[in-house]
KEBA-451640 format. One record per atom (N, C-alpha, C, O): x, y, z; residue in one letter; atom name. Coordinates in nm, 2 decimals, always signed. Layout:
REM KEBA-451640
       xx       yy       zz   kenu   tise
        X        Y        Z      A     CA
...
//
This chain:
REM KEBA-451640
       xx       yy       zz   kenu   tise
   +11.77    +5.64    -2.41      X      N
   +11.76    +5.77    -2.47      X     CA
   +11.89    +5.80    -2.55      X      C
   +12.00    +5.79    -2.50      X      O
   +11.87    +5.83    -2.68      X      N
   +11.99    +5.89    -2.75      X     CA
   +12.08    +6.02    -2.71      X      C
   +12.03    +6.13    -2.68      X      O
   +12.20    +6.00    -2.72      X      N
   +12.26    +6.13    -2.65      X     CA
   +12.28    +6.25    -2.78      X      C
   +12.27    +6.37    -2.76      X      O
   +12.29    +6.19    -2.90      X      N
   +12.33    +6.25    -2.99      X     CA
   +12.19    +6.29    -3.10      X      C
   +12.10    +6.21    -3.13      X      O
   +12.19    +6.41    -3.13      X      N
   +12.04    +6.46    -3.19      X     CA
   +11.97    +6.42    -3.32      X      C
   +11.85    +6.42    -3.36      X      O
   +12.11    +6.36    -3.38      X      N
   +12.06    +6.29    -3.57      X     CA
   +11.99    +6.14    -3.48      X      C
   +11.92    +6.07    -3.55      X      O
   +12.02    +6.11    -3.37      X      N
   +12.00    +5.94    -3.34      X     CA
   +11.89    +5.96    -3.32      X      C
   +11.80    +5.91    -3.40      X      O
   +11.83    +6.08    -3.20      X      N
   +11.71    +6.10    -3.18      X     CA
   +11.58    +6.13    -3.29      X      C
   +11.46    +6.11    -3.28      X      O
   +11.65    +6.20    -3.42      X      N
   +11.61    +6.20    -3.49      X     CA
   +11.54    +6.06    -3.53      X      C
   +11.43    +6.02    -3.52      X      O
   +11.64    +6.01    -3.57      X      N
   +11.59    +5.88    -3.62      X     CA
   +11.50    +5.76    -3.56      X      C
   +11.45    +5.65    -3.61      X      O
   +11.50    +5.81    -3.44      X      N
   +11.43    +5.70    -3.34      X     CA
   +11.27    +5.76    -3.33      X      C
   +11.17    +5.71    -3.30      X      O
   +11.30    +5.89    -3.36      X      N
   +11.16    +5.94    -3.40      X     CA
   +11.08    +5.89    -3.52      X      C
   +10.96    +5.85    -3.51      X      O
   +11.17    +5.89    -3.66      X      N
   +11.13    +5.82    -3.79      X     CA
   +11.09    +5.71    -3.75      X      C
   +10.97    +5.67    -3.76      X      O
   +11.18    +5.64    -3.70      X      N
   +11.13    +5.48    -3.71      X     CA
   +10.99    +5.44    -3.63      X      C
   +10.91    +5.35    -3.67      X      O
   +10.98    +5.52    -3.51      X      N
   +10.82    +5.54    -3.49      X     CA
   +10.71    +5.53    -3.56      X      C
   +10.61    +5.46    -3.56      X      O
   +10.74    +5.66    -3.65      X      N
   +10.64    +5.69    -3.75      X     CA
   +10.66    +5.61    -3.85      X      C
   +10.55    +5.59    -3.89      X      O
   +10.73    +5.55    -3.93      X      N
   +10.77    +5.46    -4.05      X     CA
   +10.72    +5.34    -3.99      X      C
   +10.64    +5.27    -4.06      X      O
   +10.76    +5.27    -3.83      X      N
   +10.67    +5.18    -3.78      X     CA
   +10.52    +5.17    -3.79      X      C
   +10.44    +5.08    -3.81      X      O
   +10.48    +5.31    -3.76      X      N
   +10.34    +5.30    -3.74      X     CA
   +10.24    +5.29    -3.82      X      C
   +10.13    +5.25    -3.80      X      O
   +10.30    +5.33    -3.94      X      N
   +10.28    +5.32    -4.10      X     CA
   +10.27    +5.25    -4.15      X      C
   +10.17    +5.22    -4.23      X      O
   +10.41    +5.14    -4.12      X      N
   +10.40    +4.99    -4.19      X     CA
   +10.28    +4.91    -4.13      X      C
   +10.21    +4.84    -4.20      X      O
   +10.27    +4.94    -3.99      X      N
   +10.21    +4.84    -3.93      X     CA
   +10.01    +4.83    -3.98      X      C
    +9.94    +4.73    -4.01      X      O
    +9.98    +4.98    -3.98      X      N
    +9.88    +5.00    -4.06      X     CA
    +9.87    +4.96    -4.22      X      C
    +9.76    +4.93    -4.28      X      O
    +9.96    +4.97    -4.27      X      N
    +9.95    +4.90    -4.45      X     CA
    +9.96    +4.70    -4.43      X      C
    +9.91    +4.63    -4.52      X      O
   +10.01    +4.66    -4.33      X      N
    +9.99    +4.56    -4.35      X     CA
    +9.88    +4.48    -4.26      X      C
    +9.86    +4.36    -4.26      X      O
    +9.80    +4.58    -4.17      X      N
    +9.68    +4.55    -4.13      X     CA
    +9.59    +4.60    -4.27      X      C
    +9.49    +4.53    -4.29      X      O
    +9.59    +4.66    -4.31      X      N
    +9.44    +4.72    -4.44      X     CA
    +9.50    +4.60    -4.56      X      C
    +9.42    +4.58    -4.66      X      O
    +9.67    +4.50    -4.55      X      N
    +9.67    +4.40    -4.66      X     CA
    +9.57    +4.28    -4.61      X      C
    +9.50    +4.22    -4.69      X      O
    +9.60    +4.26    -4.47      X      N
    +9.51    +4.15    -4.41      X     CA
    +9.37    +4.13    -4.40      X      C
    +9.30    +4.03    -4.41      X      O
    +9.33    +4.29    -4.38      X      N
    +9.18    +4.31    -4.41      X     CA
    +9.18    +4.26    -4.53      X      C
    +9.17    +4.14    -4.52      X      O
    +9.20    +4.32    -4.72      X      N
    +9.19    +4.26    -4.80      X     CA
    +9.25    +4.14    -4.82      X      C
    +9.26    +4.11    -4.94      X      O
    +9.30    +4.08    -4.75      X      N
    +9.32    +3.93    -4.77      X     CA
    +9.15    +3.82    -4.75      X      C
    +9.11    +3.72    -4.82      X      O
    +9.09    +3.88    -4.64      X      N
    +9.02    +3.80    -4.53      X     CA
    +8.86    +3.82    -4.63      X      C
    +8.77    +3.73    -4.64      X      O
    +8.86    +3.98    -4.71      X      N
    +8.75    +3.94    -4.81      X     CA
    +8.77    +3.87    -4.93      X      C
    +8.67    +3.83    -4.99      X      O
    +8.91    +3.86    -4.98      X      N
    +8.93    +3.78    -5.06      X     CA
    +8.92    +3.65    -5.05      X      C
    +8.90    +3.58    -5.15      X      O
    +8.93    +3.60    -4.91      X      N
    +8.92    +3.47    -4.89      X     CA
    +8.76    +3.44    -4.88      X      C
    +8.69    +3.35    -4.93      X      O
    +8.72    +3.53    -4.82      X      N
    +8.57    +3.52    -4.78      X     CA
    +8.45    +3.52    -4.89      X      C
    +8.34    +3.47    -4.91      X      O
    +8.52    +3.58    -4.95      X      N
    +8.43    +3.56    -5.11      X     CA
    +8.47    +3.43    -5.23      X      C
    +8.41    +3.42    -5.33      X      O
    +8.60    +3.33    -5.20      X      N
    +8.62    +3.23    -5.26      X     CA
    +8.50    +3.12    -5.12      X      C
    +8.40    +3.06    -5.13      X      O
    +8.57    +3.15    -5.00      X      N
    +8.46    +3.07    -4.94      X     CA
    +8.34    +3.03    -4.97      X      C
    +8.30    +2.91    -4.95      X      O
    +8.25    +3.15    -5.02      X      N
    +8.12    +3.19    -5.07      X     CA
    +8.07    +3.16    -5.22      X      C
    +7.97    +3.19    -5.29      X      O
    +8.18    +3.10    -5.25      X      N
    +8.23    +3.08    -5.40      X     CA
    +8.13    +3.15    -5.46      X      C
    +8.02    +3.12    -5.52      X      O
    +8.21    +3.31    -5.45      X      N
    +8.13    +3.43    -5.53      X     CA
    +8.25    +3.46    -5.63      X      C
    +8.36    +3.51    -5.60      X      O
    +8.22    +3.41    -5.79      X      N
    +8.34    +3.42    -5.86      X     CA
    +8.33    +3.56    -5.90      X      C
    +8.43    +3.63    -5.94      X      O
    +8.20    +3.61    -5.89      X      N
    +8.22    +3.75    -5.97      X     CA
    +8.33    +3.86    -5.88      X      C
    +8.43    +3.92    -5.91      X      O
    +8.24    +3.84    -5.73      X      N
    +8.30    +3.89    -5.62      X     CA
    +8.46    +3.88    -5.60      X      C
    +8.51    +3.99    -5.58      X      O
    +8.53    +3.78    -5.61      X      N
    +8.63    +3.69    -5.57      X     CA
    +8.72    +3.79    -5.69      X      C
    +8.82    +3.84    -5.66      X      O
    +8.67    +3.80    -5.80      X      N
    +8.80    +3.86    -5.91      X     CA
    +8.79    +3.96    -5.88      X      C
    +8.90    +4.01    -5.92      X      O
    +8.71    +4.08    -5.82      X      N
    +8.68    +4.20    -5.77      X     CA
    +8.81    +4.20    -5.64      X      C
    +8.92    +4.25    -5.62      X      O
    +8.74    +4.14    -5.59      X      N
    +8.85    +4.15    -5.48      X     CA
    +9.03    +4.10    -5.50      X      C
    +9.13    +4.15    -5.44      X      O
    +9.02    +4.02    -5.59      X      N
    +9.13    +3.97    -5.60      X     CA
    +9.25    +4.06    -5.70      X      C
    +9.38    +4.08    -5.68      X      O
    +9.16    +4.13    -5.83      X      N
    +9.24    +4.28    -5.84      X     CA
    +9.27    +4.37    -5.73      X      C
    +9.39    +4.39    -5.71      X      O
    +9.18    +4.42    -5.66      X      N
    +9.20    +4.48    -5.51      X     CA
    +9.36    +4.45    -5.45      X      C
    +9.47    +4.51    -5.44      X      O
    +9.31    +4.32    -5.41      X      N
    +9.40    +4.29    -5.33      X     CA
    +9.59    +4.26    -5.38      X      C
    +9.70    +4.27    -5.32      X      O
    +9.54    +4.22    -5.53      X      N
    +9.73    +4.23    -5.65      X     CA
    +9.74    +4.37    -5.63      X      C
    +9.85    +4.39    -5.58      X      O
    +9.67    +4.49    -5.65      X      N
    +9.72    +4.59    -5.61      X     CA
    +9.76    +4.68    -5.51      X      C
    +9.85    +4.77    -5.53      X      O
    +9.68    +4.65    -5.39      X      N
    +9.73    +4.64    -5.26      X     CA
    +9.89    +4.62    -5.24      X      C
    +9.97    +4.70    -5.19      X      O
    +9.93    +4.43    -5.31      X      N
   +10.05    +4.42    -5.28      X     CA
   +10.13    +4.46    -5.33      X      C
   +10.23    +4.48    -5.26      X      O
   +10.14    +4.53    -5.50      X      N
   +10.18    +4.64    -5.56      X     CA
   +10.26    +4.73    -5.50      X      C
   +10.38    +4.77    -5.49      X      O
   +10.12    +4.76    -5.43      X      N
   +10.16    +4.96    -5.41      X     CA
   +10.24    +4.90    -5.23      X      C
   +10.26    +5.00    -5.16      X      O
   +10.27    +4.79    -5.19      X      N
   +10.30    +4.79    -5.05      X     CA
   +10.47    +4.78    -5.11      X      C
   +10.56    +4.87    -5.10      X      O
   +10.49    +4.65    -5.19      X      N
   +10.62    +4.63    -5.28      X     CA
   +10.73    +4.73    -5.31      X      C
   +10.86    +4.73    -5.29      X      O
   +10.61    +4.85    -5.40      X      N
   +10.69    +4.95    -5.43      X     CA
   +10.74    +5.05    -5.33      X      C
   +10.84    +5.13    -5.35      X      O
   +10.68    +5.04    -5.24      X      N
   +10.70    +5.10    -5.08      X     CA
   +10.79    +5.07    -4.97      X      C
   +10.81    +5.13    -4.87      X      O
   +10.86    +4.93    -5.01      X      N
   +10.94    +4.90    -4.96      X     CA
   +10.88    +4.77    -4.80      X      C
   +10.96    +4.70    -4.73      X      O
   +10.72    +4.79    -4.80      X      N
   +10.72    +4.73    -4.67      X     CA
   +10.75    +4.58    -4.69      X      C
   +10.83    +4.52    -4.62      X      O
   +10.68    +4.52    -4.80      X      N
   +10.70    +4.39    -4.78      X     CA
   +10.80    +4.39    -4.97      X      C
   +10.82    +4.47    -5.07      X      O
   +10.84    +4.25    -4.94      X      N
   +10.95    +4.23    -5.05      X     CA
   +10.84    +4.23    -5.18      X      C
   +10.72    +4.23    -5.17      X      O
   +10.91    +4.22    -5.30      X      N
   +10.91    +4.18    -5.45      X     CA
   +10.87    +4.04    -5.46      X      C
   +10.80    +4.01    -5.55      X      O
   +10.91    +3.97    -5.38      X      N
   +10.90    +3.82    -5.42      X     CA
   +10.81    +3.77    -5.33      X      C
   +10.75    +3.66    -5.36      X      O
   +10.79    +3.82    -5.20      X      N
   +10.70    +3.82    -5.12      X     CA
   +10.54    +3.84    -5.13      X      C
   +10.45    +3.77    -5.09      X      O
   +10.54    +4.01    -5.25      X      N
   +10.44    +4.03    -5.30      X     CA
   +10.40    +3.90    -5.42      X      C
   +10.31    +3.81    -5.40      X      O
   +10.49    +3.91    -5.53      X      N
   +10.47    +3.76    -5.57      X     CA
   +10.39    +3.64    -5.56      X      C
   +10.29    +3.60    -5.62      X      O
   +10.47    +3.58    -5.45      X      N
   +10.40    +3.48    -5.39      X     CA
   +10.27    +3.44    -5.35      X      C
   +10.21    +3.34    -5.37      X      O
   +10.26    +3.55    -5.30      X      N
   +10.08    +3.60    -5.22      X     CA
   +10.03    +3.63    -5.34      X      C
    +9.91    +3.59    -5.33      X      O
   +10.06    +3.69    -5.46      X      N
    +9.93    +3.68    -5.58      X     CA
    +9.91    +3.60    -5.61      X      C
    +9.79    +3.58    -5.60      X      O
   +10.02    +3.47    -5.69      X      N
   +10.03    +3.34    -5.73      X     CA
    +9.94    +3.28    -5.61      X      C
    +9.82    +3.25    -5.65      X      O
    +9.96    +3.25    -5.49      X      N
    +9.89    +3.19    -5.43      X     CA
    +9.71    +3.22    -5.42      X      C
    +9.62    +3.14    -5.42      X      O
    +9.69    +3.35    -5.40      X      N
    +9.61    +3.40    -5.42      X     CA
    +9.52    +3.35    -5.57      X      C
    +9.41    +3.30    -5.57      X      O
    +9.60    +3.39    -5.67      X      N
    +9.54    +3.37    -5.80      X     CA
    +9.50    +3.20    -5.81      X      C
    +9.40    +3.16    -5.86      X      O
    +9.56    +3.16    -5.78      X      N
    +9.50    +2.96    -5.77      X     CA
    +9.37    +2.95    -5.70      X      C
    +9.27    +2.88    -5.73      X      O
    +9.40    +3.04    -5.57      X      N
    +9.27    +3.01    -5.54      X     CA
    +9.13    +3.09    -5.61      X      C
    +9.02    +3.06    -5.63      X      O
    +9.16    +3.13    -5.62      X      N
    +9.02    +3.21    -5.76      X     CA
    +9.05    +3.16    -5.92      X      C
    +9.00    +3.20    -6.02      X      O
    +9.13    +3.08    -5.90      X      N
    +9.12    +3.00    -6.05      X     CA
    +9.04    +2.90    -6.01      X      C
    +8.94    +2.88    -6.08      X      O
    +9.07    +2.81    -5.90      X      N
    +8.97    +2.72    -5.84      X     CA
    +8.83    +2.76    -5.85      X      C
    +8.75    +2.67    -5.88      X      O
    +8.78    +2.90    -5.82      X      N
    +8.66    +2.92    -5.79      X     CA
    +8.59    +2.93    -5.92      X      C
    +8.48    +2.89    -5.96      X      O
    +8.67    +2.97    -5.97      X      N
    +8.63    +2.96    -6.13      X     CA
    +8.62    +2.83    -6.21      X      C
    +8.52    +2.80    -6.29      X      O
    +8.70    +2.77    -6.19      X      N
    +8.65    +2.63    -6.25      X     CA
    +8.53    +2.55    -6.21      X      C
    +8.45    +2.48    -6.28      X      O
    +8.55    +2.57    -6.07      X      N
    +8.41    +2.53    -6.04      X     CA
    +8.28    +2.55    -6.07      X      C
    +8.19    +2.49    -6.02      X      O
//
């Protein structure tokens, strides 16, 4: 327990800032799992539907601070190959 009231304060935030994060990156994973699910299905129309969804998703998480800049990055590039794949096919 904190003795001092700003600590307590803060142990309170980080609760709520935890509970927050933890929910934005469960609703990223959901849109991860239909993005994959629709390259699975090789639904290209579906697949780019989702796949804006989900670049935006990592956007608005980015600018939020939960996950990094280059993080978000990564996961689109990765992301974007695989619906380029779907597409070529």
């Amino acid at each position: 327990m904190p003795n001092i009231e700003g600590a307590a304060k803060r142990a309170r935030q980080a609760v709520k800032r935890h509970a927050r994060n933890v929910s934005a990156k469960t609703g990223l994973k959901t849109q991860r799992a239909k993005l994959f699910g629709a390259v699975e299905q090789k639904n290209a129309e579906q697949g780019t539907a989702e796949y804006k969804a989900y670049c935006s998703m990592l956007d608005k998480l980015a600018k939020r601070g939960i996950i990094t800049k280059n993080t978000a990055q990564r996961r689109k590039t990765r992301a974007a190959n695989r619906v380029r794949g779907l597409a070529a096919k």
